[in-house]
Backbone atoms as SQL, in Angstrom:
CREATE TABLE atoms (id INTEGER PRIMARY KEY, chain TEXT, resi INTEGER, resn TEXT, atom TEXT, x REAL, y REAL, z REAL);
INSERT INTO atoms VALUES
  (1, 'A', 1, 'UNK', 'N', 191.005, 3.022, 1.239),
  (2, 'A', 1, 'UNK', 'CA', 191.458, 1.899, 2.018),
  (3, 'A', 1, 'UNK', 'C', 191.744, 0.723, 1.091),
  (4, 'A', 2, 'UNK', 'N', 193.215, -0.057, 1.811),
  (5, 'A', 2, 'UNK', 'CA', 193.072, -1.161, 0.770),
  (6, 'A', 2, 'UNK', 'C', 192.759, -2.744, 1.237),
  (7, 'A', 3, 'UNK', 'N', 191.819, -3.376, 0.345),
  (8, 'A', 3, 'UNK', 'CA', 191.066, -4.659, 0.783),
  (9, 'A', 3, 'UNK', 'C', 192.588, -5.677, 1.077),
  (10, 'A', 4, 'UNK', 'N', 192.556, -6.488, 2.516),
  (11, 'A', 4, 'UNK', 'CA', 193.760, -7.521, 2.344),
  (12, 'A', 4, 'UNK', 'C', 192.615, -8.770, 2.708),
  (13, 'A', 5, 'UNK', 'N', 193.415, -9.646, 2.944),
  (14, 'A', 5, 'UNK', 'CA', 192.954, -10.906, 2.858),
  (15, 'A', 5, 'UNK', 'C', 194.112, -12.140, 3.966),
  (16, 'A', 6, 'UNK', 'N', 193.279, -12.095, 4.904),
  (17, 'A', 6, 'UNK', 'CA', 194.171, -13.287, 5.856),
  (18, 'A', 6, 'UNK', 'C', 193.457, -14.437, 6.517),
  (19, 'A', 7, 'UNK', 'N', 193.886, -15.411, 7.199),
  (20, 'A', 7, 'UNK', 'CA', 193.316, -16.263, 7.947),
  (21, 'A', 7, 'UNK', 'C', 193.109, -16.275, 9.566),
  (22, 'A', 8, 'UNK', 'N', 192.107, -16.233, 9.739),
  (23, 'A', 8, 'UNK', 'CA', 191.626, -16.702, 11.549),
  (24, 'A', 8, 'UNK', 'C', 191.480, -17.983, 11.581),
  (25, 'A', 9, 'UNK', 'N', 191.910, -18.381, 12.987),
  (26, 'A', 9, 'UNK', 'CA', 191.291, -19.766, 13.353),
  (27, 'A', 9, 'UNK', 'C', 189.346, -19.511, 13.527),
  (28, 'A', 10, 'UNK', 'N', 188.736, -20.881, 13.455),
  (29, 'A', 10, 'UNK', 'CA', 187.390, -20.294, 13.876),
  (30, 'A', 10, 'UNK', 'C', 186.975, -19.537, 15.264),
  (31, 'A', 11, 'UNK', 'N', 187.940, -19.897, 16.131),
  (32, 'A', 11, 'UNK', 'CA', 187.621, -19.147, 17.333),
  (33, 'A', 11, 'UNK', 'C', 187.568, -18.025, 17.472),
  (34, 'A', 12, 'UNK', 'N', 189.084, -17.087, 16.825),
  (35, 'A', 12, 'UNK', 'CA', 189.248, -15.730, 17.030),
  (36, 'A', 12, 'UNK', 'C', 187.915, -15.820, 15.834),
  (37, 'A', 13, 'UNK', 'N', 187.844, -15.690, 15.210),
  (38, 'A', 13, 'UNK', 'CA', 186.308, -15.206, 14.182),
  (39, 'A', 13, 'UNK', 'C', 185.202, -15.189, 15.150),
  (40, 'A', 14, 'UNK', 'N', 185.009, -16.045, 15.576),
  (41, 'A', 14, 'UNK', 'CA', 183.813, -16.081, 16.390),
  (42, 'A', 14, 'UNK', 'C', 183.534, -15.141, 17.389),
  (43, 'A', 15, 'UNK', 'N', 185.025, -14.595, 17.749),
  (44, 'A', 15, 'UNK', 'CA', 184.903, -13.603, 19.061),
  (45, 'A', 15, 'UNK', 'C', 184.944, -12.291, 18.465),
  (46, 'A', 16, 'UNK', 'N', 185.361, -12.224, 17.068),
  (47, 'A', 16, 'UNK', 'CA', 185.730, -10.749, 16.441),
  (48, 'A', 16, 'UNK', 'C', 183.784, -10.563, 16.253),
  (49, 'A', 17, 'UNK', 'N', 183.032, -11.841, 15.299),
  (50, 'A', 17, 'UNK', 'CA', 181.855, -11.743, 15.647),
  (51, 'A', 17, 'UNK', 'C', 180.745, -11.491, 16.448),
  (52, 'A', 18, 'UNK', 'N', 181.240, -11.915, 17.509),
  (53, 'A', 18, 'UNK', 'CA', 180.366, -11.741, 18.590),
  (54, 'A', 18, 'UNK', 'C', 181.115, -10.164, 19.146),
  (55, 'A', 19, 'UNK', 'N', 182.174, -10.079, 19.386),
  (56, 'A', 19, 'UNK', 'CA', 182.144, -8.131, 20.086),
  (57, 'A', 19, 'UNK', 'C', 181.176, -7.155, 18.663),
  (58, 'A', 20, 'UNK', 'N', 181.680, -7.806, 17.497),
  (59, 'A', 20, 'UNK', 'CA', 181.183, -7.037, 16.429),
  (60, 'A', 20, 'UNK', 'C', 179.667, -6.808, 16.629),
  (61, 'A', 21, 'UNK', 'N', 179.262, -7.751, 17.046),
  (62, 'A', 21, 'UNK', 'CA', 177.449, -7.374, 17.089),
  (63, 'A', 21, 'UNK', 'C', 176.837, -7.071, 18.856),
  (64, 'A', 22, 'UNK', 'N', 177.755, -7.293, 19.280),
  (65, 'A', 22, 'UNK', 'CA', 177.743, -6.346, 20.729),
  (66, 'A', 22, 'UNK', 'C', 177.941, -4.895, 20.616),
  (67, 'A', 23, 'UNK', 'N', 178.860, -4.674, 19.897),
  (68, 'A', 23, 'UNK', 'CA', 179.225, -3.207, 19.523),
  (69, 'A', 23, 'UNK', 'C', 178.800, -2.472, 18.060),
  (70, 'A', 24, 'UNK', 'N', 177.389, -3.326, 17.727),
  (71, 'A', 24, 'UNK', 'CA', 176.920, -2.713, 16.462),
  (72, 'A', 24, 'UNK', 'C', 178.093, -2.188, 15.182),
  (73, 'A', 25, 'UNK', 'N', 179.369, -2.957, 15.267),
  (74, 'A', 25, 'UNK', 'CA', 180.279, -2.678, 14.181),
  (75, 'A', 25, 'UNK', 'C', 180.571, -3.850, 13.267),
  (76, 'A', 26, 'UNK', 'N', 180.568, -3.398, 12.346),
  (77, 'A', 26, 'UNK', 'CA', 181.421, -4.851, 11.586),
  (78, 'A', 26, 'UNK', 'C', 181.993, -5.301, 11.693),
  (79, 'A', 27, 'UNK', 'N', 182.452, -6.388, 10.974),
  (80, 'A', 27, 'UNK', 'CA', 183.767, -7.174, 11.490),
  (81, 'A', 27, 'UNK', 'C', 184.903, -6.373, 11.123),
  (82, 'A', 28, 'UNK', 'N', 185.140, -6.044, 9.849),
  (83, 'A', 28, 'UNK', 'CA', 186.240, -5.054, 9.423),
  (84, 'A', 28, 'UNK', 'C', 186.996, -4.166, 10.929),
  (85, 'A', 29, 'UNK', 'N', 185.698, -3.307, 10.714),
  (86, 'A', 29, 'UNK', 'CA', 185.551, -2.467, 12.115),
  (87, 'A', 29, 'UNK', 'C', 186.763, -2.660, 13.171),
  (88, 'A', 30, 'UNK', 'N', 185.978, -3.868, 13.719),
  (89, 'A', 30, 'UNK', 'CA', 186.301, -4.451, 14.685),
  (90, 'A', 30, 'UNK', 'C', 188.143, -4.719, 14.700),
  (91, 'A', 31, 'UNK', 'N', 188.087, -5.780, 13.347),
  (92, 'A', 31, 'UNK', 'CA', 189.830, -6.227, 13.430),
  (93, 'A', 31, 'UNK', 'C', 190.510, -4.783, 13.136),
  (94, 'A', 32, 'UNK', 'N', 190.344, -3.589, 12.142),
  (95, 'A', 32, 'UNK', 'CA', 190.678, -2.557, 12.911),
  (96, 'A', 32, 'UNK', 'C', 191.204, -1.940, 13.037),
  (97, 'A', 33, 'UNK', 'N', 189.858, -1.991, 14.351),
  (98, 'A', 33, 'UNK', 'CA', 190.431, -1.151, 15.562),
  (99, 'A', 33, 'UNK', 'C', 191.333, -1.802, 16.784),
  (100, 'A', 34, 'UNK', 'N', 190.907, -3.196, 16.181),
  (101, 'A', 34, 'UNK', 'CA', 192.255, -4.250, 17.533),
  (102, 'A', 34, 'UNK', 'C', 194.077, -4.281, 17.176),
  (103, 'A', 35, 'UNK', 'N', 193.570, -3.988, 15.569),
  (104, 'A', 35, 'UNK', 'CA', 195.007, -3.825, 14.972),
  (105, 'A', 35, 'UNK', 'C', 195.718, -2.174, 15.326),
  (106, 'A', 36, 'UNK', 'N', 194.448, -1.703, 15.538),
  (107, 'A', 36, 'UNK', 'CA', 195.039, 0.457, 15.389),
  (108, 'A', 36, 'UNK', 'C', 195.676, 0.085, 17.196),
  (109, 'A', 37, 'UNK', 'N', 194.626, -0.257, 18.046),
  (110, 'A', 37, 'UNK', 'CA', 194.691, -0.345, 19.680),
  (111, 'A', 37, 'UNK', 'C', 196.213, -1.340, 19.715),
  (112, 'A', 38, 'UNK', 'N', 196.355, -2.314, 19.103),
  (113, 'A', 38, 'UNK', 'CA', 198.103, -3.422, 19.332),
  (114, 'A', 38, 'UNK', 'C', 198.907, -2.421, 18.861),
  (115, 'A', 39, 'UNK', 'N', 198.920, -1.889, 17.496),
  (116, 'A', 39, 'UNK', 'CA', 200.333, -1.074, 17.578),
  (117, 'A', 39, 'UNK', 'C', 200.306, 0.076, 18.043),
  (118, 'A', 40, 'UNK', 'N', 199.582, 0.805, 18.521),
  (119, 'A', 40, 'UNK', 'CA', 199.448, 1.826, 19.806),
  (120, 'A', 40, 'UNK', 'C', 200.207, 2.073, 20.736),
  (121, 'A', 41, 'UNK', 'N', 200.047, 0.640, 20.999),
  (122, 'A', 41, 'UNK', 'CA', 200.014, 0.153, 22.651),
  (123, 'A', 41, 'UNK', 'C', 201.429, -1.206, 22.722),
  (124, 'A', 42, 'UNK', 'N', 201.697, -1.346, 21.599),
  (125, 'A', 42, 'UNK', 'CA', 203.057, -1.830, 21.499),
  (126, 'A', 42, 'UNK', 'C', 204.094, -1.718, 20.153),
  (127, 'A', 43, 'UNK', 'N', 203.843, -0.709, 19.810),
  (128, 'A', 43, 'UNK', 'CA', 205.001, 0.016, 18.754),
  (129, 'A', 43, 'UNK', 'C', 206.103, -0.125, 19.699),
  (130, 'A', 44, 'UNK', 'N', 207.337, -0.581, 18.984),
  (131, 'A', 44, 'UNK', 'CA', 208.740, -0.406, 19.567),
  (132, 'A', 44, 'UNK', 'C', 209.494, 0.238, 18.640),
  (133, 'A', 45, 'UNK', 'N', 210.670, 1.296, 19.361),
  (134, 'A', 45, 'UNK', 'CA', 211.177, 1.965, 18.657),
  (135, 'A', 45, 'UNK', 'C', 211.646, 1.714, 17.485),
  (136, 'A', 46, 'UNK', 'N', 211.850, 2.575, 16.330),
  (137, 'A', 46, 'UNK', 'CA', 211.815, 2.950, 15.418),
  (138, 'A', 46, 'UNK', 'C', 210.971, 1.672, 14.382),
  (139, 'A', 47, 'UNK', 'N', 209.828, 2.276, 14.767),
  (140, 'A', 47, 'UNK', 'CA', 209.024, 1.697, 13.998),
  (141, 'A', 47, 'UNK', 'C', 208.591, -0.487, 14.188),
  (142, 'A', 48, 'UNK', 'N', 209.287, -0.723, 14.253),
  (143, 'A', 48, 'UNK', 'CA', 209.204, -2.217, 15.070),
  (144, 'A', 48, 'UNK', 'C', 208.069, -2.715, 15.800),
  (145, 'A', 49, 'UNK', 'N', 207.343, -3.819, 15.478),
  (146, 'A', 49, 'UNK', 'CA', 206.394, -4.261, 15.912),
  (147, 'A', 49, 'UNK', 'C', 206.275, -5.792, 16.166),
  (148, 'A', 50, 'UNK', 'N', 206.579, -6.340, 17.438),
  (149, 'A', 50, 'UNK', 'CA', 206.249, -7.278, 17.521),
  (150, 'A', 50, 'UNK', 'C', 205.277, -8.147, 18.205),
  (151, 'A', 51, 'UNK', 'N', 204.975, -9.208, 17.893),
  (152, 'A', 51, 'UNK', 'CA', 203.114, -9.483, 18.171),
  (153, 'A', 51, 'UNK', 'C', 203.180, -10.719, 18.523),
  (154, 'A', 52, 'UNK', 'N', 202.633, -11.233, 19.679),
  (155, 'A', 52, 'UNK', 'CA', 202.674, -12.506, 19.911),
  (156, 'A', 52, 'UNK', 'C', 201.541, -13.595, 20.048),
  (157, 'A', 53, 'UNK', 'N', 200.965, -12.252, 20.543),
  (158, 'A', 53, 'UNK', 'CA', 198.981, -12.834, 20.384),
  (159, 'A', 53, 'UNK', 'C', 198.727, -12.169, 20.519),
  (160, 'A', 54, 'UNK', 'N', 197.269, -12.563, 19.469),
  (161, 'A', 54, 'UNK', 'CA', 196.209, -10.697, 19.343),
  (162, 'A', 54, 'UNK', 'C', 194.626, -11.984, 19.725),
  (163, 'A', 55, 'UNK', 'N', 194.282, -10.951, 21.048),
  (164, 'A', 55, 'UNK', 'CA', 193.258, -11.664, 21.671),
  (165, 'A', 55, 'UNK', 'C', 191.756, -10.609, 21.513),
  (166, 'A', 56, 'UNK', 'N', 190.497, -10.959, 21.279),
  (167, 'A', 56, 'UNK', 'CA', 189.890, -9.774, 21.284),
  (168, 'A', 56, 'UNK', 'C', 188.475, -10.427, 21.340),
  (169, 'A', 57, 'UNK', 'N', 188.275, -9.818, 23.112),
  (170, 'A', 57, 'UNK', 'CA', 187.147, -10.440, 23.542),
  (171, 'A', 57, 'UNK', 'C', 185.460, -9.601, 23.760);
């Protein structure tokens, strides 16, 4: 796997935190599996992804 590096506001952190220790996973974990579950669930054809808010409560 390769390490990246981005920014959250403190809020989304706080909520990736808090499901993270509700669900005994890390934070890693957590962002993911919210990232694997968004392009899942909104891949557009050929390959295309667009994102408008990633919410994760």
């Amino acid at each position: 796997m390769r390490v990246i590096t981005f920014k959250l506001t403190e809020d989304v952190l706080e909520a990736v935190d808090r499901y993270a220790i509700r669900h005994g996973m890390s934070r890693s974990e957590v962002i993911r599996l919210a990232l694997i579950k968004l392009i899942d669930t909104s891949a557009q054809p050929h390959g295309e992804l667009k994102v408008k808010k990633l919410v994760v409560k």
